[in-house]
VOPAGU-2260 file (C-alpha; in pm, 1 decimal, decimal comma):
REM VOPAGU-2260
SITE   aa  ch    i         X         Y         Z
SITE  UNK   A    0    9489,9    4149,3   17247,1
SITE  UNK   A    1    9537,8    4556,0   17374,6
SITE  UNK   A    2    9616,5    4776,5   17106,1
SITE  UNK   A    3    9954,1    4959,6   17106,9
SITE  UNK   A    4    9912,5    5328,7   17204,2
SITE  UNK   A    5   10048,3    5560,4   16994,3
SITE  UNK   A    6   10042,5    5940,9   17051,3
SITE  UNK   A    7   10086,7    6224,0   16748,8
SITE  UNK   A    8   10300,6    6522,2   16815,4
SITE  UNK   A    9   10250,5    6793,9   16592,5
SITE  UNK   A   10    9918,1    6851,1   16445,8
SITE  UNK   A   11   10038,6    7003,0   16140,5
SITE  UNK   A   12    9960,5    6807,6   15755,8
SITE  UNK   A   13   10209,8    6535,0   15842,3
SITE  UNK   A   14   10079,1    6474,8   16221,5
SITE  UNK   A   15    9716,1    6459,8   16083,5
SITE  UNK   A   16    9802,6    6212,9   15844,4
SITE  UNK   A   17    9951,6    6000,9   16114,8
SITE  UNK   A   18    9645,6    6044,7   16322,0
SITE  UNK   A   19    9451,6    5946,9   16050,4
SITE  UNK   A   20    9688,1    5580,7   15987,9
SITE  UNK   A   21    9685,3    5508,4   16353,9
SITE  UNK   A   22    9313,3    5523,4   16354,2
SITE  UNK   A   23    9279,9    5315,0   16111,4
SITE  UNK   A   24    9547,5    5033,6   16234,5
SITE  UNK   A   25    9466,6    4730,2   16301,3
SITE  UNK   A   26    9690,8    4724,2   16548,8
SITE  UNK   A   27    9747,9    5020,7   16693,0
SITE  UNK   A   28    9501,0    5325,7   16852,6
SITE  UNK   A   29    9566,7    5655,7   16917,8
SITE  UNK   A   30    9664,0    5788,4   17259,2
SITE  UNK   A   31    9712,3    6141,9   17259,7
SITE  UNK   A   32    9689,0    6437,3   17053,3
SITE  UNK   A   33   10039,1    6676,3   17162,6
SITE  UNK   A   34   10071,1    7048,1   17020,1
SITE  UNK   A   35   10021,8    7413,3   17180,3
SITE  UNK   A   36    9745,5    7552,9   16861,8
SITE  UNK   A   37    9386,1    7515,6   16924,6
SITE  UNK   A   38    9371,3    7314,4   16637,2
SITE  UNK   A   39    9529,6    7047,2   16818,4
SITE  UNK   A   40    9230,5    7080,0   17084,9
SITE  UNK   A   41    8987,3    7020,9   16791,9
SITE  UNK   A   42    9129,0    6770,8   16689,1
SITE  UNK   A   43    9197,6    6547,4   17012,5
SITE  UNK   A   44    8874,4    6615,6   17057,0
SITE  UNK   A   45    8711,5    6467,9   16766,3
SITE  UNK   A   46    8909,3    6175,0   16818,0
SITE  UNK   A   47    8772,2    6155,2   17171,5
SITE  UNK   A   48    9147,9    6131,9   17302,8
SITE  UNK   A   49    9350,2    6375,0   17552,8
SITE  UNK   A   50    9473,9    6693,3   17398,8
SITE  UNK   A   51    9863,8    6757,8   17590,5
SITE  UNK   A   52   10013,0    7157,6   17473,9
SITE  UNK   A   53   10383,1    6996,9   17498,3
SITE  UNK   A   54   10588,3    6604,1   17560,3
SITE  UNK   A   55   10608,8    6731,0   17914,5
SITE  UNK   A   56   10264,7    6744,4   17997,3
SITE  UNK   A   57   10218,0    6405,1   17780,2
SITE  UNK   A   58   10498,2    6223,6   17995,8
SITE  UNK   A   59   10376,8    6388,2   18345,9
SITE  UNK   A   60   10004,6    6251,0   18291,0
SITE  UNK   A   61   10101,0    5910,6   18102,2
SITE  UNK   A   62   10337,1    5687,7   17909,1
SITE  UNK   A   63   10222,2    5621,8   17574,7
SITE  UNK   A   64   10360,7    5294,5   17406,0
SITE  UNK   A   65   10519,3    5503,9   17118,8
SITE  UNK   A   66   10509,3    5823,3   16970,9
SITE  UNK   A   67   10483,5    5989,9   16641,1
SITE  UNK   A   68   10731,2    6338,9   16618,8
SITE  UNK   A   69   10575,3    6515,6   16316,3
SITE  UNK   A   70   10708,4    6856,7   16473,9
SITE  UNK   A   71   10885,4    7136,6   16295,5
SITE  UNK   A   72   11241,4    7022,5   16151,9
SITE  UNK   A   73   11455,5    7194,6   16423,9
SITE  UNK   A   74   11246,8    7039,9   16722,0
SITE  UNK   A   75   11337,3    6678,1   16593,2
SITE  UNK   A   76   11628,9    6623,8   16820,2
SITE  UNK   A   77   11517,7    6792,9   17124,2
SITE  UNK   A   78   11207,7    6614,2   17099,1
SITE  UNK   A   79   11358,5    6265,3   17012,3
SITE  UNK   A   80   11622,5    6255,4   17264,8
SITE  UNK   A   81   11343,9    6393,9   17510,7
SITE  UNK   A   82   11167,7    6051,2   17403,6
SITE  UNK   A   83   11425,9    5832,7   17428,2
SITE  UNK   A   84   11559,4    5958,4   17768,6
SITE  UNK   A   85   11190,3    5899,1   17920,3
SITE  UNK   A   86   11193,0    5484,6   17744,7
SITE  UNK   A   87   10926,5    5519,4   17463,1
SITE  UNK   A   88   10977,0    5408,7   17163,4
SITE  UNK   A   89   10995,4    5687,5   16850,0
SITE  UNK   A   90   10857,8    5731,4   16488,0
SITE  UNK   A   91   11061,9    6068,3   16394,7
SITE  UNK   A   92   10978,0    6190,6   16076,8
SITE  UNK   A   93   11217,2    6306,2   15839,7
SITE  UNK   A   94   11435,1    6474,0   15789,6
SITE  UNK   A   95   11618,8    6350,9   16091,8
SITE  UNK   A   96   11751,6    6634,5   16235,1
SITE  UNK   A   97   11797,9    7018,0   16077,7
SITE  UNK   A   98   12160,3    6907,3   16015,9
SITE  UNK   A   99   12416,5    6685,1   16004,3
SITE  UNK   A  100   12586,0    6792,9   16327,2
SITE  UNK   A  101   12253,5    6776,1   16488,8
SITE  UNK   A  102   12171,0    6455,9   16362,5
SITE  UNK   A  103   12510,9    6275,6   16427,8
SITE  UNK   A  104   12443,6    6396,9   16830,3
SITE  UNK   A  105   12105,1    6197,9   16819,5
SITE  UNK   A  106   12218,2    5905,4   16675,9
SITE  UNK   A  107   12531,3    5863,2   16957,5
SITE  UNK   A  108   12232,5    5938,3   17207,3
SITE  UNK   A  109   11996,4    5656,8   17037,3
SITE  UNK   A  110   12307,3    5447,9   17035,2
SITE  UNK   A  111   12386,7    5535,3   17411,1
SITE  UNK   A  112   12021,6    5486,7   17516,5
SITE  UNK   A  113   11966,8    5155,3   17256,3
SITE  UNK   A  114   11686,3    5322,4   17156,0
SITE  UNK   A  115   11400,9    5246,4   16946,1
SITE  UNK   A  116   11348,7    5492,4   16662,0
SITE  UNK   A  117   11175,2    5485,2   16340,8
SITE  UNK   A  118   11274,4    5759,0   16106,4
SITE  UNK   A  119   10981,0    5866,9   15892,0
SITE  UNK   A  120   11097,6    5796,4   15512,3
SITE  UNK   A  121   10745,7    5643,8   15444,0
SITE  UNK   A  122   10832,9    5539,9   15075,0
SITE  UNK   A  123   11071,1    5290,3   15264,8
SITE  UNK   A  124   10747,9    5130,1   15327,4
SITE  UNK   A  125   10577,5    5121,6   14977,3
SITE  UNK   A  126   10523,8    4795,3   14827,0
SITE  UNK   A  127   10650,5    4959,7   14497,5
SITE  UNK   A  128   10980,7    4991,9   14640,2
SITE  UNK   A  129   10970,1    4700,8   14778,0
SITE  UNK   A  130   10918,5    4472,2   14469,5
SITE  UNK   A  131   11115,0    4695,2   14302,6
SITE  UNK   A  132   11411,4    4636,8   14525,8
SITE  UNK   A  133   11349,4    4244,4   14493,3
SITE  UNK   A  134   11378,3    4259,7   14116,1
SITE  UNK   A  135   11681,7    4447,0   14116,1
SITE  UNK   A  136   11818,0    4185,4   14415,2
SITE  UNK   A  137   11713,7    3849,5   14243,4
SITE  UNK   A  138   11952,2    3976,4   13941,0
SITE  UNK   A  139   11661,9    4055,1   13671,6
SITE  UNK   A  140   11868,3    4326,6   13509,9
SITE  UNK   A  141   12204,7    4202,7   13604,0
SITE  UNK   A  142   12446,8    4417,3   13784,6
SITE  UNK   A  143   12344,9    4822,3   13819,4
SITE  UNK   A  144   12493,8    5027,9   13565,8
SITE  UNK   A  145   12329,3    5329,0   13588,5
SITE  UNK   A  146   12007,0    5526,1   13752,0
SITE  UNK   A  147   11807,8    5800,9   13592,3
SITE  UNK   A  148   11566,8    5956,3   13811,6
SITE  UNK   A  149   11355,9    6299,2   13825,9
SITE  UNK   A  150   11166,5    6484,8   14083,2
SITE  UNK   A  151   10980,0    6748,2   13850,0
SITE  UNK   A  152   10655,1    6898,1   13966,4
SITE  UNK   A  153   10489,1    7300,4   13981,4
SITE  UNK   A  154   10443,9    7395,0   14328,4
SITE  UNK   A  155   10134,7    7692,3   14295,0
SITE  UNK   A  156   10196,4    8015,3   14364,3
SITE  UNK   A  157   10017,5    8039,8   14642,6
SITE  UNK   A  158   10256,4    7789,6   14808,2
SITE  UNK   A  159   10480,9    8059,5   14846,2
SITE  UNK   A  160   10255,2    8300,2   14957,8
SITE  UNK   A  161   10131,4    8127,7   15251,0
SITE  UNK   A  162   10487,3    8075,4   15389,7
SITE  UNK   A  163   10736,7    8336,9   15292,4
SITE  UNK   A  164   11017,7    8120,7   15440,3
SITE  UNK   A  165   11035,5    7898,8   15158,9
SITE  UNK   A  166   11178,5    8164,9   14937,4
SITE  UNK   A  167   11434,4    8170,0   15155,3
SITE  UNK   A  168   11805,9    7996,5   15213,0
SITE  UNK   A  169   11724,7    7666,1   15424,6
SITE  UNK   A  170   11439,6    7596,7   15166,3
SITE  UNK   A  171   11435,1    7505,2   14868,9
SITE  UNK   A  172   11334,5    7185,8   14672,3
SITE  UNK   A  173   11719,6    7030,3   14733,4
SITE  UNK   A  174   11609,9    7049,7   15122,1
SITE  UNK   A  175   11258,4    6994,8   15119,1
SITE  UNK   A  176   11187,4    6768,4   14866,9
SITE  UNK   A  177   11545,9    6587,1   14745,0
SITE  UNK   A  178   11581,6    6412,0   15088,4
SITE  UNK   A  179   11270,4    6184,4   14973,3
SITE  UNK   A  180   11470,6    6064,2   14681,8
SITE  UNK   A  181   11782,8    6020,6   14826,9
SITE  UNK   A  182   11656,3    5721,8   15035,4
SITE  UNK   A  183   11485,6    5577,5   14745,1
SITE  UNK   A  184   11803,5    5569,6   14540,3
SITE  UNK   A  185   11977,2    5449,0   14843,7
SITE  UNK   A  186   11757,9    5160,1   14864,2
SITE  UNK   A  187   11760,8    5067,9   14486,3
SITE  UNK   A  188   12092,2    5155,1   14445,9
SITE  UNK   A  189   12315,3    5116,9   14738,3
SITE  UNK   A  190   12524,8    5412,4   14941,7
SITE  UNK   A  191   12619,3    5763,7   14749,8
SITE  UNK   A  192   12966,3    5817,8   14804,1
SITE  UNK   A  193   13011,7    6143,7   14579,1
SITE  UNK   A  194   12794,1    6404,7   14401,6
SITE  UNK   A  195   12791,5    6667,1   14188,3
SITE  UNK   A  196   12574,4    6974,5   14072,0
SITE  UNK   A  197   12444,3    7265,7   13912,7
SITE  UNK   A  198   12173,5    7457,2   14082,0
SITE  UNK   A  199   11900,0    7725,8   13870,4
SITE  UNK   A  200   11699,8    7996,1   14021,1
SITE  UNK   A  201   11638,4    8134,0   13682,6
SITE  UNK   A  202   11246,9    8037,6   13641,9
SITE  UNK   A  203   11116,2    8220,9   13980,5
SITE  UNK   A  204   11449,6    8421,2   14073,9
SITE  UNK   A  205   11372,7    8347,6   14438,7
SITE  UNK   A  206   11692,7    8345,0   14657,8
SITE  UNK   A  207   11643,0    7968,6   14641,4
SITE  UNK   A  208   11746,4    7700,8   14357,9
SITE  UNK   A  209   11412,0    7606,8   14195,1
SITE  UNK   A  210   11597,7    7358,5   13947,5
SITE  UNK   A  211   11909,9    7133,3   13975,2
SITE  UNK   A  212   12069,6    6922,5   13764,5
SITE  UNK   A  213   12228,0    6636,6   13983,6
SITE  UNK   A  214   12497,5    6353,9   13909,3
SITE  UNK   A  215   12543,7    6079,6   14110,9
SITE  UNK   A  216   12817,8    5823,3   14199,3
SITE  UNK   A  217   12749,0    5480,9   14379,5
SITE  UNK   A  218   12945,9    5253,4   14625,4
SITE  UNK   A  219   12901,4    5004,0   14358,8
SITE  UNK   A  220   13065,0    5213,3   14107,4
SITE  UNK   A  221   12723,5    5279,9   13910,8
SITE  UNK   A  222   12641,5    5633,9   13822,7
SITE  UNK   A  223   12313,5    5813,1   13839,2
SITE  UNK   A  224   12161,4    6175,0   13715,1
SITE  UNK   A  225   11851,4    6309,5   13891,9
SITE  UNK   A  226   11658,4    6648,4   13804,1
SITE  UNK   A  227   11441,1    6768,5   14024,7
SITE  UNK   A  228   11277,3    7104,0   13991,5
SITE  UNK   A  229   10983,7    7260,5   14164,8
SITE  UNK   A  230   10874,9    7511,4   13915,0
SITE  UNK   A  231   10822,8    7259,4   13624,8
SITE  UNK   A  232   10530,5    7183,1   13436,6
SITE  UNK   A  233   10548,0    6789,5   13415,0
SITE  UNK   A  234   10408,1    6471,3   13589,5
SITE  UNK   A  235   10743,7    6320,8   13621,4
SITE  UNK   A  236   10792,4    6251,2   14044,0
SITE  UNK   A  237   10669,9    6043,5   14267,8
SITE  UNK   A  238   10386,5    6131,7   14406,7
SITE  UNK   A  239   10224,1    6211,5   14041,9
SITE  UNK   A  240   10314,6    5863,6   13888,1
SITE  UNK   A  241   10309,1    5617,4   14206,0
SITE  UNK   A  242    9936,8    5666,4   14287,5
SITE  UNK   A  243    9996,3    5592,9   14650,7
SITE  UNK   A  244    9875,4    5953,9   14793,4
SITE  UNK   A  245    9508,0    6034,0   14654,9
SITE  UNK   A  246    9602,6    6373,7   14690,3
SITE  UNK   A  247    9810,2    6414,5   14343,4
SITE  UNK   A  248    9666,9    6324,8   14027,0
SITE  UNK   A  249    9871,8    6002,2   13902,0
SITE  UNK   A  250    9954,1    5891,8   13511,1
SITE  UNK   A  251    9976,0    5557,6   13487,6
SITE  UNK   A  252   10187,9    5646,6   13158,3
SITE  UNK   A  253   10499,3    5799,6   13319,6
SITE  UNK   A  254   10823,6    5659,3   13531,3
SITE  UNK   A  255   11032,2    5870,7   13773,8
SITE  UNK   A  256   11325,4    5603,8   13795,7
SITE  UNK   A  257   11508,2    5393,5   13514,9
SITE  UNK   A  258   11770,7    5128,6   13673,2
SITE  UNK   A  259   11982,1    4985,3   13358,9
SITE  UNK   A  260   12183,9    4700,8   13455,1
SITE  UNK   A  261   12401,2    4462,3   13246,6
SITE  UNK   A  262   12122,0    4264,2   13141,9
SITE  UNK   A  263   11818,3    4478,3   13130,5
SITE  UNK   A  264   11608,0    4847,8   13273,2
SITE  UNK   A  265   11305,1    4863,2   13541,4
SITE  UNK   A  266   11129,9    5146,8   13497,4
SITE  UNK   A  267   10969,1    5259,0   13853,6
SITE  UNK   A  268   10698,7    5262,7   13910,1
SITE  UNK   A  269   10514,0    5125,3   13594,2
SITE  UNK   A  270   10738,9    4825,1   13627,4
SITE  UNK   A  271   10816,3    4791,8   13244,8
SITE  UNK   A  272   11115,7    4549,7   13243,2
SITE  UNK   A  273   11329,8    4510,6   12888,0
SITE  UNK   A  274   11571,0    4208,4   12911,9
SITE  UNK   A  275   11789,2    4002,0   12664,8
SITE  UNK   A  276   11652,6    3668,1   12602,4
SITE  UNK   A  277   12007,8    3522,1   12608,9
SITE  UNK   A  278   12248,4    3642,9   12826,8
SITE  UNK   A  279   12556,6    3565,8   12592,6
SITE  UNK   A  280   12373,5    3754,2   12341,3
SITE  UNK   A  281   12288,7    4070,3   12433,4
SITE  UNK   A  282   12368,0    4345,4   12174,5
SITE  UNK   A  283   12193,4    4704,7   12067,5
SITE  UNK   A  284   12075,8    4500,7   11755,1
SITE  UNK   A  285   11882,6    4233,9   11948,0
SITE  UNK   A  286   11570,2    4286,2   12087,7
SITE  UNK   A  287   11450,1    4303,3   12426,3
SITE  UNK   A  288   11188,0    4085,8   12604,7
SITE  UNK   A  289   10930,1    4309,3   12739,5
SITE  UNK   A  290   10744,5    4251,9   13046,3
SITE  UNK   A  291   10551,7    4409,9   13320,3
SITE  UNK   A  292   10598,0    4342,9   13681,9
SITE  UNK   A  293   10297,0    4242,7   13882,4
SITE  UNK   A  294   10300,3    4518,9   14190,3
SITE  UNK   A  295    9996,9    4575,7   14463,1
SITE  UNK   A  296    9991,0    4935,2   14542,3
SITE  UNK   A  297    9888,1    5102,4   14845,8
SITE  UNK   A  298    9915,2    5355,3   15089,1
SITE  UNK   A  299   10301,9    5353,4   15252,3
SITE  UNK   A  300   10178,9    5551,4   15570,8
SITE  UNK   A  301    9964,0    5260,9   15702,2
SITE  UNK   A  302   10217,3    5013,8   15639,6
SITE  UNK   A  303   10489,2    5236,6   15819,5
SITE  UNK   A  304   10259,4    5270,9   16144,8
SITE  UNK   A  305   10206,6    4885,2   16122,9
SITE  UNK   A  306   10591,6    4873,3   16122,6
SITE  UNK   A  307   10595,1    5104,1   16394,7
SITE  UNK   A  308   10390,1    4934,9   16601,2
SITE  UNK   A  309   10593,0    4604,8   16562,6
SITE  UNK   A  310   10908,4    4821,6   16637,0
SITE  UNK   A  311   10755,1    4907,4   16954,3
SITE  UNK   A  312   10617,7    4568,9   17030,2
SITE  UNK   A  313   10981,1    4427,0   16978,9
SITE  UNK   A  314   10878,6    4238,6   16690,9
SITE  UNK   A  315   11057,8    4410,4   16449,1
SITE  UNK   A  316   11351,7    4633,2   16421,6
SITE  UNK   A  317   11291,5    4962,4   16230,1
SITE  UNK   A  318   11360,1    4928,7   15841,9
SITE  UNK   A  319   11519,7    5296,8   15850,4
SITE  UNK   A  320   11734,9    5362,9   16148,0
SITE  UNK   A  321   11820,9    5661,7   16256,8
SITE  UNK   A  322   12182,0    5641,6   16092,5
SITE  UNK   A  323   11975,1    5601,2   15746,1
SITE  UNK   A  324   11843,9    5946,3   15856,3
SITE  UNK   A  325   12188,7    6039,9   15881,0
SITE  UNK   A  326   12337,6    5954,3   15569,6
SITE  UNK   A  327   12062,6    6076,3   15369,6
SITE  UNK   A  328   12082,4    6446,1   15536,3
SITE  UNK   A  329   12478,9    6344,5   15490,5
SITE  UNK   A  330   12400,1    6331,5   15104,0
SITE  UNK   A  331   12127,5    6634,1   15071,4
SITE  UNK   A  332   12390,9    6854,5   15249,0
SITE  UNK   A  333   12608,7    6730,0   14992,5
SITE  UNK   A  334   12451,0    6823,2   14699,1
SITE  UNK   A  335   12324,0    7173,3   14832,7
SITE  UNK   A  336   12745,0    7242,5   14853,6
SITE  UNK   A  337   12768,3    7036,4   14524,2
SITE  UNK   A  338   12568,2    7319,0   14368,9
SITE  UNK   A  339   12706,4    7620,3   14542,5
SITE  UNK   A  340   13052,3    7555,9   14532,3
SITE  UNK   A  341   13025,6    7401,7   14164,8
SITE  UNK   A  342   13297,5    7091,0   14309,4
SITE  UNK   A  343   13231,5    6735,0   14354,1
SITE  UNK   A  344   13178,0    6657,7   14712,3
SITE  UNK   A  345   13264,4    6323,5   14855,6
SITE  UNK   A  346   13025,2    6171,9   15105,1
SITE  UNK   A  347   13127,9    5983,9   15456,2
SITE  UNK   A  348   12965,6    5677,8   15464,4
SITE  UNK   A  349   12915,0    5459,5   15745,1
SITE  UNK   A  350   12609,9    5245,9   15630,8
SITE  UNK   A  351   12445,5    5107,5   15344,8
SITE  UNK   A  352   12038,7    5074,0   15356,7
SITE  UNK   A  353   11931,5    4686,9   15329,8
């Protein structure tokens, strides 16, 4: 059985760690290598594929099976609906589009065109969240009450140096970072229908938050805080306590998520369960039965270009649509006016993630 071609746009972190996924699928093999920089060359090259400077040159020499858009933010749609208008098949990474306006226009055109599209939330795909999600849905800790969650992490210096912009209004952790969370939440928790927040630049006095304080309310009628802060010196997000990206050292010791429900808390990702032995005798007196969830964990990215793959293949439809790109930018944008205005903002909501 052929392998399902997949070309990379963008050669950038993202797009290389794409290319590196797809050549290591089972399933899939790399087509194409698409970006202007020389790097790009270099890199095509080493992978002994064709090196294309733009989609136009890509779609005038061949017709890949699918491609990967790992191009800058404010490219997305141009490049997606260029995609979808020639018939292939799209993994666009997130966040969908550089806003909501922009993204609601690709998602009538994906609609228009019945499209397929992949958006890039990756952790969609991590088997964390996945047996996480199945503990919450098989009732272990009753109905959701309430989420506590964190994104708290020190971004170096020199991370700021390299790329001026992101001192700058349209950075920002809230944009760059709180989108990530958002669709975790959503997933766990169901749609965010209104937020609140307060916003710091205190720590680096950049003319972008560096801390927020977030509260959260759910379809459901649970509530949720998050803090999330890029100038803080703790272990407490994702990527330092889920393991899955080698890149960040991991402690096995800490949680970024605690879901309390009527009958018990899941701590994510360490999986610690506490749950009343007797539901009609739960009390703050009583003690809990403590467990730990078996979970396998592994790399998201290679499961989400397996996905992709079956997407393109028709075997699958994608787990995040391009209206889950939507609603998450919907609720990012919401907090950024959360925090500047100092106001609640409600959120339109026209999906829930399943």
């Amino acid at each position: 059985m052929s392998k399902t071609r997949i070309a990379v746009a963008g050669a950038g972190y993202i797009g290389r760690e794409h290319i590196r996924v797809v050549q290591a699928s089972s399933s899939c093999e790399l087509a194409a290598v698409v970006d202007p920089s020389e790097v790009a060359a270099g890199i095509a090259a080493e992978a002994r594929v064709p090196h294309f400077r733009s989609l136009d040159e890509l779609f005038a020499s061949e017709r890949p099976d699918g491609v990967v858009l790992a191009t800058p933010n404010q490219l997305h749609v141009e490049h997606a609906i260029q995609c979808m208008q020639s018939g292939v098949p799209v993994l666009l990474e997130k966040p969908v589009a550089p806003t909501v306006e922009e993204a609601e226009r690709l998602v009538a055109m994906a609609d228009e065109l019945d499209a397929k599209i992949l958006i890039g939330h990756h952790r969609a795909h991590s088997p964390i969240m996945a047996r996480a999600k199945a503990l919450i849905d098989e009732g272990r800790i009753g109905a959701i009450v309430g989420v506590m969650g964190s994104a708290m992490f020190f971004k170096p210096d020199h991370y700021y140096v390299e790329a001026p912009w992101r001192k700058e209004p349209g950075a920002g952790p809230i944009l760059l970072n709180m989108i990530h969370e958002v669709h975790n939440l959503r997933m766990l928790c169901g749609d965010v229908i209104a937020v609140q927040a307060f916003s710091s630049n205190a720590t680096r006095g950049f003319r972008v938050e560096d801390t927020v304080a977030i509260s959260l309310r759910f379809k459901s009628g649970a509530l949720g805080t998050f803090l999330l802060s890029d100038t803080a010196a703790s272990a407490r997000s994702w990527e330092q306590t889920s393991g899955e990206n080698k890149a960040y050292p991991s402690y096995a010791d800490e949680d970024c998520y605690t879901i309390a429900g009527t009958f018990g808390s899941l701590a994510i990702p360490t999986m610690r369960i506490k749950t009343y032995a007797k539901a009609e005798d739960r009390s703050w007196w009583k003690p809990f039965d403590v467990s730990v969830a078996d979970v396998t964990r592994d790399d998201p990215l290679m499961h989400q270009m397996e996905h992709f793959g079956q997407v393109v293949r028709g075997e699958a439809k994608p787990i995040v649509t391009a209206r889950d790109g939507l609603q998450n930018l919907r609720v990012t944008e919401a907090i950024v006016l959360a925090a500047r205005t100092g106001s609640a903002v409600e959120i339109e909501s026209d999906m829930r993630v399943l």
